[in-house]
N, CA, C and O of each residue as an XYZ file, in Angstrom:
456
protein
N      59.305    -13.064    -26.638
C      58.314    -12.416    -27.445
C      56.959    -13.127    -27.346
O      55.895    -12.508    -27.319
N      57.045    -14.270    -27.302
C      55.444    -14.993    -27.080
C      55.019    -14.642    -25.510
O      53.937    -14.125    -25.232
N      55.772    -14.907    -24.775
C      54.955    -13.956    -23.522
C      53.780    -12.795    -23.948
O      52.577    -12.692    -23.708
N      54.759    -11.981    -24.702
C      53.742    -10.423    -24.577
C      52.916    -10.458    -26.100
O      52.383     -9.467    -26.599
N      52.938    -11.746    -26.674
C      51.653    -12.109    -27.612
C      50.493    -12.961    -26.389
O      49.273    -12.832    -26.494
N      51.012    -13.628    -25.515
C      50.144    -14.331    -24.379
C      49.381    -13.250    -23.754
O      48.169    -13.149    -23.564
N      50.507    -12.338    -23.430
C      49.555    -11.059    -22.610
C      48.848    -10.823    -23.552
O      47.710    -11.286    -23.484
N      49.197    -10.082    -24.700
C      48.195     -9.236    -25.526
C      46.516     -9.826    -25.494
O      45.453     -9.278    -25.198
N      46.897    -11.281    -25.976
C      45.730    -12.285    -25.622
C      44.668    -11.780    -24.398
O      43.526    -11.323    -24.383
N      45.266    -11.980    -23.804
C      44.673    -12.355    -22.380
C      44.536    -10.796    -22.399
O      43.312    -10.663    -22.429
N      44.958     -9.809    -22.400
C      44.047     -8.532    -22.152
C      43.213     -8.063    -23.007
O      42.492     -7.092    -22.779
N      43.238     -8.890    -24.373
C      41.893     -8.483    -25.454
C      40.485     -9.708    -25.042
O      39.375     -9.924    -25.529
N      41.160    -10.198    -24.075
C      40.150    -11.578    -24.003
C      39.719    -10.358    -22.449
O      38.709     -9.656    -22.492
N      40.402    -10.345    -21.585
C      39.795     -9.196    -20.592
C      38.631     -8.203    -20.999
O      37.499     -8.253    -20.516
N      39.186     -7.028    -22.232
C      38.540     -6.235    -22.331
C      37.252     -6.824    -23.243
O      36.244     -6.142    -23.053
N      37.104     -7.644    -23.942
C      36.155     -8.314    -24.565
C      34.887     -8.749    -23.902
O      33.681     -8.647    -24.129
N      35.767     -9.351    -22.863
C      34.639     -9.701    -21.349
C      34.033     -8.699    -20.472
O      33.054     -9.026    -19.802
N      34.572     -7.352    -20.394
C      34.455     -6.201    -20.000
C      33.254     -5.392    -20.694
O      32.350     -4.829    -20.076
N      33.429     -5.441    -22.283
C      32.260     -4.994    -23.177
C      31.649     -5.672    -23.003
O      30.595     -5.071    -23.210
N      31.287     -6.994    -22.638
C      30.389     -7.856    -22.793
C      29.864     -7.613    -21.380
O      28.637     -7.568    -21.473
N      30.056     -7.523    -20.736
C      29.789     -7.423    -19.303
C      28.611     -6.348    -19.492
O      27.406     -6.427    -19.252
N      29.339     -5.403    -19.969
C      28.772     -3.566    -20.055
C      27.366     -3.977    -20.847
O      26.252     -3.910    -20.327
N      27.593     -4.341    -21.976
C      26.438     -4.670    -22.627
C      25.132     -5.432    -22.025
O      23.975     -5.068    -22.240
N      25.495     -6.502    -21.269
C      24.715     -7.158    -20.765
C      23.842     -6.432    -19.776
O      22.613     -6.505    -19.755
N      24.633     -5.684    -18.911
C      24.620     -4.825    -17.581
C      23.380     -3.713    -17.777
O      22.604     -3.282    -16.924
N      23.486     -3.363    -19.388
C      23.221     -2.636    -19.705
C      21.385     -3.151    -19.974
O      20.442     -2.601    -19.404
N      21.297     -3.982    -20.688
C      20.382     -4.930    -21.167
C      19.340     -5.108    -19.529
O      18.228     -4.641    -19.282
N      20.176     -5.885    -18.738
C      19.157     -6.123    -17.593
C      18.942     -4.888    -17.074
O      18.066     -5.059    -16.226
N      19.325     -3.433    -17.107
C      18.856     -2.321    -16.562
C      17.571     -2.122    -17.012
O      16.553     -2.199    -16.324
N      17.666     -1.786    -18.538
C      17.188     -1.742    -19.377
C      15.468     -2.469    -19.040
O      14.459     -1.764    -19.049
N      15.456     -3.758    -18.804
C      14.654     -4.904    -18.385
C      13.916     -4.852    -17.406
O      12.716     -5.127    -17.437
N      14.694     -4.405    -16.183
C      14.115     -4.130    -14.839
C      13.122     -2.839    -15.096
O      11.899     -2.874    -14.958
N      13.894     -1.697    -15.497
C      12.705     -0.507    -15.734
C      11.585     -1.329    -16.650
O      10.480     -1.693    -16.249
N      11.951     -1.464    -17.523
C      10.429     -1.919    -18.617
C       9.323     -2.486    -17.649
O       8.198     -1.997    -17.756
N       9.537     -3.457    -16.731
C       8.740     -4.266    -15.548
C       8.704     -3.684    -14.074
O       8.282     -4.288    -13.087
N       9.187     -2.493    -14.104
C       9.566     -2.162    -12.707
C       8.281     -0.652    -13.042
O       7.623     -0.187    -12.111
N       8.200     -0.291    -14.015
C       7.338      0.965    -14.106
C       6.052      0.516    -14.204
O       5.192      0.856    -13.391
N       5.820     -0.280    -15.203
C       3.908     -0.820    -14.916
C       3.776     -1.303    -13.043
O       2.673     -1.136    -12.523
N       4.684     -1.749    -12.359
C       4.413     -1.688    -11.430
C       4.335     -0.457    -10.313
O       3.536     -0.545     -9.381
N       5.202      0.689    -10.458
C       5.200      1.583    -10.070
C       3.702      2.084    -10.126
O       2.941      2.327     -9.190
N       3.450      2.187    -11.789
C       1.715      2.750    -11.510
C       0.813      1.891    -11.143
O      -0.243      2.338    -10.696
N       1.029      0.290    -11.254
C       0.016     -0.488    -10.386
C      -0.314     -0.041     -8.351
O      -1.291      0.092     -7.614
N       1.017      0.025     -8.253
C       0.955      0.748     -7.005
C       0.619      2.226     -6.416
O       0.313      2.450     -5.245
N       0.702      2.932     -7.175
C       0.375      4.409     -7.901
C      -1.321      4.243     -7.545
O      -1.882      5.161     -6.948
N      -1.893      3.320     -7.851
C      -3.272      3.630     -8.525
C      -3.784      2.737     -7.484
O      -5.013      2.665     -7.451
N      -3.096      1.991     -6.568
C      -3.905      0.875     -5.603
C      -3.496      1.733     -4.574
O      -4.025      1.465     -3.495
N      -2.638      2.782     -4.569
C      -2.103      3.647     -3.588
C      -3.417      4.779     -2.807
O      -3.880      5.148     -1.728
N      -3.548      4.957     -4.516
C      -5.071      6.007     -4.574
C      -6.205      5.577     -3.729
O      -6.720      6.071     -2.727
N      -6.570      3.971     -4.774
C      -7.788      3.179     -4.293
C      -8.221      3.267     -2.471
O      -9.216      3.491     -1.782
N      -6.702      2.917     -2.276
C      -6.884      2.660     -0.779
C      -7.154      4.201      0.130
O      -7.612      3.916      1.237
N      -7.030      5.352     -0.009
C      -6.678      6.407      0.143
C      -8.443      6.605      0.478
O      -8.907      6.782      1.604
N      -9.081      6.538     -0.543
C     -10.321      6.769     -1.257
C     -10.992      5.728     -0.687
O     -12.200      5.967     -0.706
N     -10.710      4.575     -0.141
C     -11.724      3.655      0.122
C     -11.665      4.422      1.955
O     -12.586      4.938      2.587
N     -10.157      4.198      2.373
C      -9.989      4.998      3.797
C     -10.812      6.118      4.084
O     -11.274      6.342      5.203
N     -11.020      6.907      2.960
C     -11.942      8.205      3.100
C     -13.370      8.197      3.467
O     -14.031      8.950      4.181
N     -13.785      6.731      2.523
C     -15.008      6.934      2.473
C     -15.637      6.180      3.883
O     -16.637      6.493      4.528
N     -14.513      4.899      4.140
C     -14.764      4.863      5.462
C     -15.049      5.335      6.511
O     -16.131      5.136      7.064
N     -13.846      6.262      7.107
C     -14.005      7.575      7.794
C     -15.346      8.448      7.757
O     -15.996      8.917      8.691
N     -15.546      8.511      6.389
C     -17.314      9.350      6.137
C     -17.801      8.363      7.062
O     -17.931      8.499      8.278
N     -18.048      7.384      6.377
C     -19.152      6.705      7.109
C     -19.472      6.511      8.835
O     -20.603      6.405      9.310
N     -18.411      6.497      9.479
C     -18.231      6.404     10.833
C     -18.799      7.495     11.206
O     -19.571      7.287     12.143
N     -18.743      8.701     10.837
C     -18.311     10.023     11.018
C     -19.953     10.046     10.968
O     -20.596     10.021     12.017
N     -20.505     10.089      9.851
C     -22.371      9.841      9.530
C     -22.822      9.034     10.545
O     -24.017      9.096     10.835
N     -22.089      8.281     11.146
C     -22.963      7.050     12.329
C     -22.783      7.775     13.596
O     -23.697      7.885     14.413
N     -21.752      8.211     13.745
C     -21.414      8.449     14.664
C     -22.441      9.912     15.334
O     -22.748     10.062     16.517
N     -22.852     10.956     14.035
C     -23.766     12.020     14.294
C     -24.638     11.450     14.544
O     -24.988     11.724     15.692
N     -25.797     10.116     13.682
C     -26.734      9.720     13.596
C     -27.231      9.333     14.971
O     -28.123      9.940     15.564
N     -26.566      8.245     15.445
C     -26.546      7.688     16.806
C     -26.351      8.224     17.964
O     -27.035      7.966     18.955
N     -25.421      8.998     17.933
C     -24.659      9.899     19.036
C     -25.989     10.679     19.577
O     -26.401     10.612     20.735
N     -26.584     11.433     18.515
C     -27.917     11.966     18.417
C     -29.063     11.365     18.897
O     -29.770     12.073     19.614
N     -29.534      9.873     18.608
C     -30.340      9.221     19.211
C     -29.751      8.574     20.309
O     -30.719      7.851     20.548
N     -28.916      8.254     21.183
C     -28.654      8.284     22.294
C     -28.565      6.659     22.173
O     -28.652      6.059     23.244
N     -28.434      6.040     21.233
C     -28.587      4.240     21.160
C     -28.113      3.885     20.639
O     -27.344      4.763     20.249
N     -27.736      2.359     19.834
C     -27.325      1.816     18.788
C     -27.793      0.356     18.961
O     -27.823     -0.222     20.048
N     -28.084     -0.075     18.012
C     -28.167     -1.851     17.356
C     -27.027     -2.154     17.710
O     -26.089     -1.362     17.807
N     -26.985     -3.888     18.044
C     -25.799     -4.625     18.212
C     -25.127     -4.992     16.622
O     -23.955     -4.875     16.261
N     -26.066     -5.369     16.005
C     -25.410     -5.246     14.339
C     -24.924     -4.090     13.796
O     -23.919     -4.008     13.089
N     -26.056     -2.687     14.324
C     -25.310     -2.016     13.638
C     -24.003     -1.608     14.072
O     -23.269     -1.366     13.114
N     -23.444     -1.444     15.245
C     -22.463     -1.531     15.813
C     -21.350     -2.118     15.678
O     -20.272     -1.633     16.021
N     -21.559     -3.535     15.016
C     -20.943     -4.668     14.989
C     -20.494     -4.117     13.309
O     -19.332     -4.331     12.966
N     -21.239     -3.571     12.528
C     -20.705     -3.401     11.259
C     -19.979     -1.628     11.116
O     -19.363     -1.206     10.137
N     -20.246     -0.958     12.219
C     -19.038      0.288     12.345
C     -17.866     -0.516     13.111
O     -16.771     -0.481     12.550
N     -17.928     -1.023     13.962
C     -16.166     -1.720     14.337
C     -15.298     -2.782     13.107
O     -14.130     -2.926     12.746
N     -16.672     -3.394     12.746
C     -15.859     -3.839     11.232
C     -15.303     -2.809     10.105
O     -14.288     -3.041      9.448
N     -16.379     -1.228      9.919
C     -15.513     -0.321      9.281
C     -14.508     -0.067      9.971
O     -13.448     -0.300      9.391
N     -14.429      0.326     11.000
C     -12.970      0.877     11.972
C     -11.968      0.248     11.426
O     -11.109      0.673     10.654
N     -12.255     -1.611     12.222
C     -10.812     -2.024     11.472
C     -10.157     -2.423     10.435
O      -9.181     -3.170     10.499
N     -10.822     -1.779      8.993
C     -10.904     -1.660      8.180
C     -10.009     -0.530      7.761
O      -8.923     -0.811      7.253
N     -10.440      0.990      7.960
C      -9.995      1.541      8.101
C      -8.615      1.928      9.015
O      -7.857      2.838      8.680
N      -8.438      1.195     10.074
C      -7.106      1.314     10.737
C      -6.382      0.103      9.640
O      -5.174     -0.092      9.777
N      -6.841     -0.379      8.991
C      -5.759     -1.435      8.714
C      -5.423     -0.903      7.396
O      -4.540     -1.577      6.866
N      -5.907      0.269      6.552
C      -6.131      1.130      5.737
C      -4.888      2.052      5.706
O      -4.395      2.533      4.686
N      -4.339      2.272      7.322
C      -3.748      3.490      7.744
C      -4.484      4.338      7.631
O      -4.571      5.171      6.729
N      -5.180      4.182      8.683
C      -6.295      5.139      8.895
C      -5.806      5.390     10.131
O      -5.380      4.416     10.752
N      -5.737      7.028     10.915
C      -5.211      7.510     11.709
C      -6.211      7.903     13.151
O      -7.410      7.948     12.874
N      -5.983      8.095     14.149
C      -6.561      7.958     15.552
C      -7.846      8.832     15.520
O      -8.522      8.923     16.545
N      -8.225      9.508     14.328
C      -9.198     10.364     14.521
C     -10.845     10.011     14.642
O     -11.839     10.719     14.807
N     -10.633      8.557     14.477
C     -12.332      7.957     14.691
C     -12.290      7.425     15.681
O     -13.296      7.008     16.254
N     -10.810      7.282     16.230
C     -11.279      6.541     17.811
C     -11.984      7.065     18.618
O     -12.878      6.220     18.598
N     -12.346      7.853     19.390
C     -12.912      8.590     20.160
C     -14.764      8.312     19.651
O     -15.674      7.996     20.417
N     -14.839      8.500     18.492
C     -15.895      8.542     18.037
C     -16.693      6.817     18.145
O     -17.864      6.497     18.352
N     -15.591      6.081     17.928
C     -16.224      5.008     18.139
C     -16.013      4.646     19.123
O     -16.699      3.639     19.300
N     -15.279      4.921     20.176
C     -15.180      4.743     21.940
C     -17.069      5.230     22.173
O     -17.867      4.411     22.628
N     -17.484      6.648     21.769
C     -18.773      6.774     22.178
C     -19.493      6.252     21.940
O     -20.446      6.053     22.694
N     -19.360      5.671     20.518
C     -20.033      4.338     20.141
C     -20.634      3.610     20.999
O     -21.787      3.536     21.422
N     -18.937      2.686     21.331
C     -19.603      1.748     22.019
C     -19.920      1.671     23.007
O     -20.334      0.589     23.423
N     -19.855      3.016     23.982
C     -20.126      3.269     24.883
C     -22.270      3.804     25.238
O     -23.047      4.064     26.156
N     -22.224      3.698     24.091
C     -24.150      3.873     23.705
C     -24.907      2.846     24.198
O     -24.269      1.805     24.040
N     -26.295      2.575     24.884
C     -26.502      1.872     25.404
C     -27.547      1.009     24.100
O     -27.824      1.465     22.990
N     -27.855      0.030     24.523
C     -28.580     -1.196     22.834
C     -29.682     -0.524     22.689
O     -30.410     -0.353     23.668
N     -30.059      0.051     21.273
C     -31.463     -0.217     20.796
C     -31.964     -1.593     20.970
O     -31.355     -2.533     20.460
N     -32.958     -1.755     21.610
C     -32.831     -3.363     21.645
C     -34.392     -3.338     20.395
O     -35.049     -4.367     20.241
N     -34.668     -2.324     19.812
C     -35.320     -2.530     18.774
C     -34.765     -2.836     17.827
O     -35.554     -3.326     17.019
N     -33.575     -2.801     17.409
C     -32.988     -3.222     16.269
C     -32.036     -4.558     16.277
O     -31.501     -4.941     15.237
């Protein structure tokens, strides 16, 4: 008879550890969302930023690229500060559509007035 008072033991001491388990389990779920969602929209919103900064990049190339293309020249600075937008924008995930544009770029011969 003390055997199956030993068991009884030992399977209320099991299931005890089992609720406790659950509870806990429950608790760090619980924990992770609370800290896991302000980050979701931190990323959400730096997701945007970058989207929007990529865009405005792109404008800008896109404006140099008419401007210049048009005058048949370019500055070595100014030049030097559209390849700094470029890789800016490619590092942005910014997609193959300004290459070309800045291939003609740099393919423009120097204002050597500027």
């Amino acid at each position: 008879m003390q055997w199956l008072k030993d068991w009884g033991a030992v399977a209320t001491a099991i299931l005890a550890l089992s609720t406790m388990s659950g509870l806990i389990l429950r608790q760090i779920k619980k924990l992770i969302k609370q800290h896991t969602e302000p980050l979701d929209a931190l990323k959400k919103s730096l997701d945007s930023n970058n989207a929007a900064t990529r865009a405005g990049l792109k404008y800008s190339i896109v404006k140099a690229h008419e401007e210049f293309a048009k005058e048949g020249k370019i500055g070595r600075l100014t030049l030097e500060c559209i390849l700094d937008m470029y890789e800016e924008y490619q590092a942005l995930g910014g997609n193959g559509f300004v290459d070309d544009l800045v291939a003609d770029l740099r393919g423009l011969p120097p204002d050597l007035g500027r």
